[in-house]
C-alpha positions as CSV (number, residue, x, y, z in Angstrom):
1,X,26.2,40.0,-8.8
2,X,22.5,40.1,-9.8
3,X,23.0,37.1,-11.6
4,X,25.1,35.1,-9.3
5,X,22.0,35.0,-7.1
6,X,19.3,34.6,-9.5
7,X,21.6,31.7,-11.1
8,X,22.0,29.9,-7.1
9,X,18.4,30.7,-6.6
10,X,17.1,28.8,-9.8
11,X,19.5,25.8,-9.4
12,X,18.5,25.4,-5.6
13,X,14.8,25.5,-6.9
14,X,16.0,22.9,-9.5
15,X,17.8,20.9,-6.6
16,X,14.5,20.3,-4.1
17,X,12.6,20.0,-7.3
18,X,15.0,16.6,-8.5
19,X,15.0,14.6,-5.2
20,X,16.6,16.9,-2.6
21,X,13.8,16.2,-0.5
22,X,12.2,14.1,-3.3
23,X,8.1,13.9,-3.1
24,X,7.7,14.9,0.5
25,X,9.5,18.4,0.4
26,X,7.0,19.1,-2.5
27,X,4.2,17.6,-0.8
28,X,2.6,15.3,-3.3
29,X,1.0,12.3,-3.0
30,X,3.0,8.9,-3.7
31,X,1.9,5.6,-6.0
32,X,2.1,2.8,-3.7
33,X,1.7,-1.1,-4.6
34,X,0.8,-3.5,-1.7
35,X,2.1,-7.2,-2.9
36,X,1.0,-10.5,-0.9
37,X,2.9,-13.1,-2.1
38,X,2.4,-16.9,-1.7
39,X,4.7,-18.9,0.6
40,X,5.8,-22.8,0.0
41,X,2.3,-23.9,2.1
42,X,-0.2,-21.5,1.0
43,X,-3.0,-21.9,-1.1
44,X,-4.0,-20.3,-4.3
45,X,-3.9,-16.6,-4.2
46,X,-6.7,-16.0,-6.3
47,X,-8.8,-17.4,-3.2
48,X,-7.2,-14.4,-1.2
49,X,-8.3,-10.9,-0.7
50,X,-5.8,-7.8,0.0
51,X,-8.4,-4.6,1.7
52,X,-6.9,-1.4,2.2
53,X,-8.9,1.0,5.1
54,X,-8.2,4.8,4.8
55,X,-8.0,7.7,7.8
56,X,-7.2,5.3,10.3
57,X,-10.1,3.2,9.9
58,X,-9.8,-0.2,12.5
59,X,-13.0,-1.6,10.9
60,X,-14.7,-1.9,8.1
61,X,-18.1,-3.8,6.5
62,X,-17.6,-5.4,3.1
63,X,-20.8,-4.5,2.7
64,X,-20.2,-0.4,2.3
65,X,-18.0,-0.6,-0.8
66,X,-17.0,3.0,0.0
67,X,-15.3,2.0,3.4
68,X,-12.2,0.0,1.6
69,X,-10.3,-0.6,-1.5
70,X,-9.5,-3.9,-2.4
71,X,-8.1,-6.6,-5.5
72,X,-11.4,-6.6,-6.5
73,X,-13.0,-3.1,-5.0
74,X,-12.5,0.1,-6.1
75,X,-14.3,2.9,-4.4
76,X,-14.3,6.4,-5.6
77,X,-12.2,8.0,-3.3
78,X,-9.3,5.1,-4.4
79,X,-6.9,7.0,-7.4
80,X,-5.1,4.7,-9.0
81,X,-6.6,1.6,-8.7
82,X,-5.4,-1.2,-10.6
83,X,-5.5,-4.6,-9.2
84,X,-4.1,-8.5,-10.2
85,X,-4.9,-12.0,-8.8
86,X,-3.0,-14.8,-9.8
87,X,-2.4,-18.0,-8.4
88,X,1.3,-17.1,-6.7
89,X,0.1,-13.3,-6.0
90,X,-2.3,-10.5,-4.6
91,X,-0.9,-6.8,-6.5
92,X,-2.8,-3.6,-5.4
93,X,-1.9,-0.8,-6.1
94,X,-3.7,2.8,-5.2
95,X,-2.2,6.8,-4.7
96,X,-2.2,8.0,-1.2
97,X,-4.2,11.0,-0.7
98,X,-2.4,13.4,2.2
99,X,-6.1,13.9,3.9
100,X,-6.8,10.1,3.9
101,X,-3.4,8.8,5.7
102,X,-2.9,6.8,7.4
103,X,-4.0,3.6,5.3
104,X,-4.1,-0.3,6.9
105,X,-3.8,-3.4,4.8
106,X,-6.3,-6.0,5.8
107,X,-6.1,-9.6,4.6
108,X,-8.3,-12.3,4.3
109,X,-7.7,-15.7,4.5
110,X,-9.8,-18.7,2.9
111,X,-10.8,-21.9,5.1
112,X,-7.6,-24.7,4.1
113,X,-6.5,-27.3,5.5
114,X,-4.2,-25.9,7.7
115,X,-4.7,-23.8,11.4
116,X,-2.9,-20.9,9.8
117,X,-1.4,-19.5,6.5
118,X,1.7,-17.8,6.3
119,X,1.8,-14.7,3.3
120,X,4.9,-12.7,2.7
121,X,4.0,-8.8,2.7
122,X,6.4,-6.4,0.3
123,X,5.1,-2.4,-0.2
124,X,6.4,-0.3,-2.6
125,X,6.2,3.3,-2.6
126,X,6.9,6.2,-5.7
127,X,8.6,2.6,-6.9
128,X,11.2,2.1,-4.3
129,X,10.7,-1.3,-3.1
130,X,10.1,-2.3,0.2
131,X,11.3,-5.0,2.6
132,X,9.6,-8.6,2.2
133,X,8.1,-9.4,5.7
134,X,6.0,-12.8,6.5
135,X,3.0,-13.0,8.6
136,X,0.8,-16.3,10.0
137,X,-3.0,-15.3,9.5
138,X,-5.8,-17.3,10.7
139,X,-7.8,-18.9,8.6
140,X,-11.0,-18.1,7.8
141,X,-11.3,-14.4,8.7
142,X,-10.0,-11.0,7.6
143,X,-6.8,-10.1,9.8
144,X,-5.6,-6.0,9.8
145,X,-2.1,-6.7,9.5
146,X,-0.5,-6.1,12.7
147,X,1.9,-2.7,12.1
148,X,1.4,-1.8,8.7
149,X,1.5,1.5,8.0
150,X,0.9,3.6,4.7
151,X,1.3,7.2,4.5
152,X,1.6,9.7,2.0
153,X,5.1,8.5,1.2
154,X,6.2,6.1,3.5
155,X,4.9,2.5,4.1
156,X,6.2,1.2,8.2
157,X,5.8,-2.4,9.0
């Protein structure tokens, strides 16, 4: 009988431990990548920049390096920075931290031609891709994304 229980005890651990519950029954931090993609009328990419604010932060200054991440930023409190630029697409991609959430994603948009760009949005989290969604920024300023949400293993928008 000893066994019995011992043997349901360890394959339970074993269960939550292989995605019963996945990441957030154990509690650890997820790898996230935030892609901005070019639509039919947008401009180079590479002219772009993707910002990520931590702990809820509705502002930020370019200037305090430490205040964001972004394609081309990476402060110290950002694990597992990597970042790409090309001329179709922003990639960032950082690890959430559970005392940092929730994260924003910030864009911002070069002066063109037009009154607006339109970007399409995708998040990935722990690699499970996300839904694509399109927004129309301004150009010419840095835009918070309206409703985008990352936390420690979820990404809302």
């Amino acid at each position: 009988m000893r066994r019995v229980f011992i043997w349901a005890g360890g394959a339970a651990l074993a269960g939550l431990m292989a995605g019963c519950g996945g990441s957030k029954a154990l509690g650890i931090d997820s790898d996230v990548v935030v892609r901005l993609l070019r639509t039919d009328g947008t401009q180079d990419m590479r002219n772009y920049e993707v910002y990520i604010t931590k702990n809820g932060a509705t502002t930020f200054s370019t200037g305090n390096h430490e205040s964001f991440a972004s394609t081309s930023n990476r402060p110290t409190w950002c694990d597992g920075w990597s970042a790409n630029a090309t001329n179709t697409e922003l990639t960032l991609n950082f690890r959430t931290r559970s005392t940092q959430t929730p994260y924003y994603v910030w864009v911002k948009v070069p002066n063109t031609a037009s009154r607006f760009e339109t970007l399409e949005l995708r998040i990935n989290v722990d690699r499970t891709n996300g839904p694509s969604r399109r927004y129309d920024l301004n150009i010419n300023q840095t835009t918070r994304l309206p409703s985008v949400r990352i936390e420690r293993n979820s990404a809302s928008y």
